[in-house]
N, C-alpha and C positions, 0 to 999 in steps of 0.2 A: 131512710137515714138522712139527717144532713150533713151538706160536704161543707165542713170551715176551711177555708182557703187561707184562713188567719197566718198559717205559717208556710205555705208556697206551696204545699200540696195536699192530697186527699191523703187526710192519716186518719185511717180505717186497722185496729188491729184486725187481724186474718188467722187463721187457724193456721197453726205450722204445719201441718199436714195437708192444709194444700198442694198439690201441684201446681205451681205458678206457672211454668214454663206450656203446662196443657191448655191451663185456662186462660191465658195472652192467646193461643195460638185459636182458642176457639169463638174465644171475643173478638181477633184479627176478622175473624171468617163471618163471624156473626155482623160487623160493623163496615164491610169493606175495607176495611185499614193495614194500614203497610209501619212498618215503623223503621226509622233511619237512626243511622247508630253511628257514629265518630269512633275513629279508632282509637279514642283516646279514652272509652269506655270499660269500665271494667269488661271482663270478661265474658261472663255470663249472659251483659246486655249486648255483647258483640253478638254472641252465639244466637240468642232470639232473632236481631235484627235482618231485617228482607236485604238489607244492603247496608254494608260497612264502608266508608272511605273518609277521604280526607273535606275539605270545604266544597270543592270544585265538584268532585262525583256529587257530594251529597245534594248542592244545590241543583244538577243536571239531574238529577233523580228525581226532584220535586218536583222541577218542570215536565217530566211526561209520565208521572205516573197517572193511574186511574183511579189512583183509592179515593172516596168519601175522607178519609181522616187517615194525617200525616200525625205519627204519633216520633215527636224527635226525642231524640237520646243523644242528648247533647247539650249546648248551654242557648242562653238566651237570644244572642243575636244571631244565631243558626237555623233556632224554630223562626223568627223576625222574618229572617230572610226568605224557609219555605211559606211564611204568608202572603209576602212581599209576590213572589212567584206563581202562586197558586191560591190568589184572593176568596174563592170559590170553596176551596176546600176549609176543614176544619183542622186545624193545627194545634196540636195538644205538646206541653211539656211536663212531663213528668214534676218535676219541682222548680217552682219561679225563683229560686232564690240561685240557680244556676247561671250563674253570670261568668263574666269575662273579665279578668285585670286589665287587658289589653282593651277591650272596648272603655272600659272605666279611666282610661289614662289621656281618653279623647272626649269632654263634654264638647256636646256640636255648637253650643255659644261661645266656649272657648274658640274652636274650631274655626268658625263663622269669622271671629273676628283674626283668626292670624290671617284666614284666605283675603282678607281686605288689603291686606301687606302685598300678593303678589296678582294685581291684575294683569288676567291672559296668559295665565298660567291654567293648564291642562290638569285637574284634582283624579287622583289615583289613589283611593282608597281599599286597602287589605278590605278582604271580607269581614273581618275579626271588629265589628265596630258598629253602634249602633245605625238604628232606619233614619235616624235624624242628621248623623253622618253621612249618611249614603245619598241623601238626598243634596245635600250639599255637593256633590262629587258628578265627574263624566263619564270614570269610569271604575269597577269592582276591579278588585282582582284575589286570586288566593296565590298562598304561596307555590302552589302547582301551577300558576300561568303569569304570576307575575314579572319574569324575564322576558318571554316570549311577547305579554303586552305591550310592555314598555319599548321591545325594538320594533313592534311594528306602527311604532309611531316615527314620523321625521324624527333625524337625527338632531333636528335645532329646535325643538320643541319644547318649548319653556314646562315643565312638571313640578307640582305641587305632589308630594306623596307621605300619605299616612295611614292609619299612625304609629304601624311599627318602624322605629328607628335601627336596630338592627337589618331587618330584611333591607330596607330602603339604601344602609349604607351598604350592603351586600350587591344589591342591585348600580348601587353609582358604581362599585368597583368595577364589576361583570359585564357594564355596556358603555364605561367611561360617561355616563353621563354625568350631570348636575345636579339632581333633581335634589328641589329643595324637600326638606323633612322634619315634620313631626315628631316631636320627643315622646314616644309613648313607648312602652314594652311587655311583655307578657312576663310572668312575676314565673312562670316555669323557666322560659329559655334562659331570664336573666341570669339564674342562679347555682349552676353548673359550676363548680369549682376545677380549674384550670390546674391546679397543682393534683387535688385529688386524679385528674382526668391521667394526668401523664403519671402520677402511681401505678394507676391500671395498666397504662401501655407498658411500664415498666415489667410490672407482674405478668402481664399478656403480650411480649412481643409480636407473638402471631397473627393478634387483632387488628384489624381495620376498623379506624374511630370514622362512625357517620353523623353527621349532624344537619337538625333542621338549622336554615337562614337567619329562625328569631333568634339563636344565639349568640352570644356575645362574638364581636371578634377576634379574640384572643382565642378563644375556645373553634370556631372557625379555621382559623390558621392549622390546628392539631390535624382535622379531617380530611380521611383520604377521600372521602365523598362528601357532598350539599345536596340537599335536596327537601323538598315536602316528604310528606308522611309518605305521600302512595309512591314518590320516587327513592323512596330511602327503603320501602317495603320489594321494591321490585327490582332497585339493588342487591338486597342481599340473596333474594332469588337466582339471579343470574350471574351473579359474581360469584369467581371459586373460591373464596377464603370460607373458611369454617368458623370464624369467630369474628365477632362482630361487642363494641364498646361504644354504644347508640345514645345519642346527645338528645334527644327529645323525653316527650311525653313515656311515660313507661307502658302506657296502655298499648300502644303501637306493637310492646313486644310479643303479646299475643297472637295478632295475624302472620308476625314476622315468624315465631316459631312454630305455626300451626301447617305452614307452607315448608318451614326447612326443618323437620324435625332432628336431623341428623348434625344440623348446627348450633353454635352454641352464643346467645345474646345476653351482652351484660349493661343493666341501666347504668351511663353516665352518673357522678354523683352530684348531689348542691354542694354547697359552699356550708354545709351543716355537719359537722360530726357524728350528728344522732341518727344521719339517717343515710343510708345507701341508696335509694332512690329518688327521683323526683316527679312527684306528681301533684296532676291538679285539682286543686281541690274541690271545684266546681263542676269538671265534668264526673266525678266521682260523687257525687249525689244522690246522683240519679240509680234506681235500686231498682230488682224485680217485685217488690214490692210494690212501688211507685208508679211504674208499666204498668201493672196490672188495674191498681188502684184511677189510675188516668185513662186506661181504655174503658171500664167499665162504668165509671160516673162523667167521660167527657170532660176531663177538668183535670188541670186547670187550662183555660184555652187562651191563645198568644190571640190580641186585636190589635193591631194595625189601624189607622185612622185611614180613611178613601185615598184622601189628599195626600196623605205622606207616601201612602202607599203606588201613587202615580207618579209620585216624584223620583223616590226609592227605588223603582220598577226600572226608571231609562237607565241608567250606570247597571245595575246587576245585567238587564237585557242585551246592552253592548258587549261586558265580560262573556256573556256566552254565544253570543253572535262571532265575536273574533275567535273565541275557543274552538269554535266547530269549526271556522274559514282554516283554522291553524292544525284541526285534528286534535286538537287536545284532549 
């Protein structure tokens, strides 16, 4: 058969009677291959996945696995990243057109020339951002170590940080610093509606509102928790409240109620009428369909250039050098 990549991935009808979930698992087996999954995946791709987390696990995943082929379920500069990490292996994403607002709101020419503005300035770039950002940069970070980075540097250390502009002013408040920052932001966190938010609390006095960093600060201010994905996940595990009114990604709700089944989570809403949720659209692409179709023809595969890729390489390899000195 031939595979047209024309539209970002292998679109192969399949008999509905396949078992998909069988034949991933025996392609897995047949191929050596492991597949990484974001929590921000539908559901069903959580459930296949060898390992589900936030930015920080998943990249740390990439780094010591043994599989032949990292199949990500995820978006684009996540699969980047495990190529970036494990140059050797083959890095497959289900569909290319899975991208990031947040990497899209930083071209690295743009980029290149604000960093002109502040020489000997220290660049801290989110993981959320392409390999041509990162290469520009000293040091990765995600929102799971992003605080802990930033104080283990001097207190007087001039910081460049992007390019999420919420996280970064979330971070100046948190460690008092300065760090200057990138206007960029992820088109999920921004659009949490603050009035709808406090409807809910209103209706749910019981709830405790948690939110990731990317959002707004207004929406911030409501939470009785911050944190990333996996520390907002492992909140609601150990804390005793039963209800929970959750500022991120919707896909996150899944792991969160699969761990507390006796709890009850309600997705924060946007700033939309029409819709009670908020999600992305981009890591929702990605189908059992597309798994399956990506394991069995290899395609479509994430290349990296040598050069970028040695560049790319120091800043993520420091991110996880400090993560392990730190325990993260």
């Amino acid at each position: 058969m031939e595979v047209n990549l024309a539209e970002g991935y292998v679109n192969e009808p399949i008999d509905s009677k396949l078992n998909l979930v069988s034949e991933i698992e025996k392609l897995k087996k047949e191929k050596n291959a492991i597949i990484l999954g974001h929590y921000y995946q539908l559901p069903e791709i959580q459930d296949i996945s060898d390992y589900v987390g936030d930015s920080l696990g998943l990249a740390q995943q990439a780094a010591k696995t043994n599989a032949d082929i990292i199949v990500f379920a995820g978006v684009h500069f996540m699969a980047e990243t495990a190529k970036t990490i494990c140059p050797d292996k083959k890095v497959l994403l289900p569909d290319l057109n899975a991208g990031c607002s947040l990497a899209d709101s930083c071209p690295a020419p743009d980029f290149e020339k604000f960093l002109k503005n502040y020489p000997g300035h220290t660049v801290i770039s989110y993981i959320n951002c392409t390999s041509e950002v990162k290469a520009l940069s000293d040091i990765i970070c995600t929102s799971g170590n992003a605080l802990q980075l930033v104080n283990s540097l001097p207190a007087n250390e001039k910081i460049v940080f992007g390019p999420d502009k919420n996280l970064g002013d979330y971070i100046n408040k948190q460690t008092g610093r300065n760090m200057v920052i990138w206007p960029g932001a992820c088109h999920v966190h921004k659009r949490f509606s603050v009035q709808r938010i406090v409807n809910l609390m209103n209706d749910h006095p019981d709830a405790k509102v948690i939110a990731h960093p990317e959002c707004e600060s207004d929406v911030l201010i409501l939470a009785h928790h911050i944190g990333s994905t996996s520390a907002l996940l492992k909140y609601s595990k150990h804390d005793d409240s039963k209800k929970y009114i959750v500022a991120t990604e919707t896909g996150i709700l899944h792991q969160m109620q699969k761990e507390n089944p006796n709890k009850t989570f309600i997705p924060a809403p946007p700033d939309d009428a029409t819709c009670a949720c908020n999600d992305c659209q981009y890591m929702k692409l990605i189908t059992l369909q597309k798994v399956y179709n990506s394991l069995k023809y290899e395609q479509p595969e994430i290349i990296v250039d040598a050069d970028l890729i040695e560049k790319a390489k120091k800043p993520i390899n420091r991110m996880l050098d400090i993560s392990a000195k730190l325990n993260l």
